[in-house]
Structure formats: structure tokens, C-alpha cells
C-alpha positions as CSV (number, residue, x, y, z in Angstrom):
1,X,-6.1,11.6,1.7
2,X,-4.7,8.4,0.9
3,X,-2.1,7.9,-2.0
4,X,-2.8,5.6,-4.7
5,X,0.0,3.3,-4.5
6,X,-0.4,1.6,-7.6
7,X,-0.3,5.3,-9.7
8,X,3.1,6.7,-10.9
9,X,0.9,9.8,-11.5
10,X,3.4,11.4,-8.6
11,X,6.9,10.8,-10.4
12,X,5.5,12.0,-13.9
13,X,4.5,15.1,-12.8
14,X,8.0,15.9,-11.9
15,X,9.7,15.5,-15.2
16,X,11.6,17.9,-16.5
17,X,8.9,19.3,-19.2
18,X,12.4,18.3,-22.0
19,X,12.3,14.4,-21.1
20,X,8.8,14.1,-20.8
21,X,8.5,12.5,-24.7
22,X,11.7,10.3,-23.3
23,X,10.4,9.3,-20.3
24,X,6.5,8.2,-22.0
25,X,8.3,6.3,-24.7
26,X,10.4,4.7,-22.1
27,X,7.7,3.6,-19.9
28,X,5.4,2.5,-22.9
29,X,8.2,0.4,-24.3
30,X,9.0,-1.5,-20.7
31,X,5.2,-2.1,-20.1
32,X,4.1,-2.9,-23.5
33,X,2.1,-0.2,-24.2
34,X,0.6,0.4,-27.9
35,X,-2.0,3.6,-27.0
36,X,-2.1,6.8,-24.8
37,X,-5.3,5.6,-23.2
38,X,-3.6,2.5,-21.8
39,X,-0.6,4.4,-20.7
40,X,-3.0,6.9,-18.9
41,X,-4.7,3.9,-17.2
42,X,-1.1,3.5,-15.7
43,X,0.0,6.3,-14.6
44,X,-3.4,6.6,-12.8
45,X,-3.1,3.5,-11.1
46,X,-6.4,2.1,-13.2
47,X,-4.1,-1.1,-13.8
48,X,-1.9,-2.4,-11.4
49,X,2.2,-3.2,-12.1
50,X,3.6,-6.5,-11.3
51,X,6.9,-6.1,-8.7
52,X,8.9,-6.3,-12.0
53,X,7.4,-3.6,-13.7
54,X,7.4,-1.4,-10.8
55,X,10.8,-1.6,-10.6
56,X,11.5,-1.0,-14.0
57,X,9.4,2.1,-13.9
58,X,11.4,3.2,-10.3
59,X,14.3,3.0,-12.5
60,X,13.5,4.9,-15.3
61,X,12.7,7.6,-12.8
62,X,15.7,7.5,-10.8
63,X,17.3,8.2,-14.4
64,X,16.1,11.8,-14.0
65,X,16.8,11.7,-10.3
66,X,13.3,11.3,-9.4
67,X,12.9,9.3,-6.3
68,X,9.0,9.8,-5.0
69,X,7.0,8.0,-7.8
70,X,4.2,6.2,-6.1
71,X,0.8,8.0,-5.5
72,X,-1.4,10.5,-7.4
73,X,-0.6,14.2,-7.0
């Protein structure tokens, strides 16, 4: 099965159930992100990330030591 490279479906699942709230509102605020269903479409991989976005989202995981974002679970 091939991994959806343009999902960060991978590196959500693997927050710590505590940060979770932190981590969303993070993301939301760095992509622009004003409803749940849009951030959904991201972390599904629905709408692409430009380079800068994904490494803004790389570094909010590497915040919580997560390393393996990319791809769906």
C-alpha cells in the first residue's frame, strides 16, 4: 500500500492524547485554518502543503519528538 505523502494523518496519530488540543491549534494557526473540516482535509492529505508549510508542520511535530509525519496510518 502506498503512503499518501501529502497526509500528516501518520504524525497526528502519535500525539500524546495531552497535546493533541496543542498540537490542532498549532497546526490550524500556521496553515490558516478557520474549521475542523478544513483541518481534516489536511491531515488526510485532501489538500496539499506548499514546502513551507510542510516544514512548519515537521516542526511542530519534532516539538513532541515525533519524527515520521508523512503518510496515512
Amino acid at each position: 500500500m502506498e503512503k499518501n505523502m501529502l497526509a500528516f494523518q501518520n504524525g497526528f496519530m502519535q500525539v500524546r492524547q495531552r497535546d493533541v488540543s496543542a498540537v490542532r491549534k498549532k497546526i490550524k494557526s500556521i496553515l490558516r485554518l478557520g474549521s475542523d473540516p478544513a483541518m481534516w482535509n489536511r491531515i488526510n492529505g485532501i489538500v496539499s502543503h506548499t514546502p513551507a508549510e510542510r516544514a512548519a508542520i515537521e516542526a511542530i511535530f519534532a516539538e513532541y519528538g515525533i519524527t515520521d509525519v508523512w503518510g496515512t496510518v
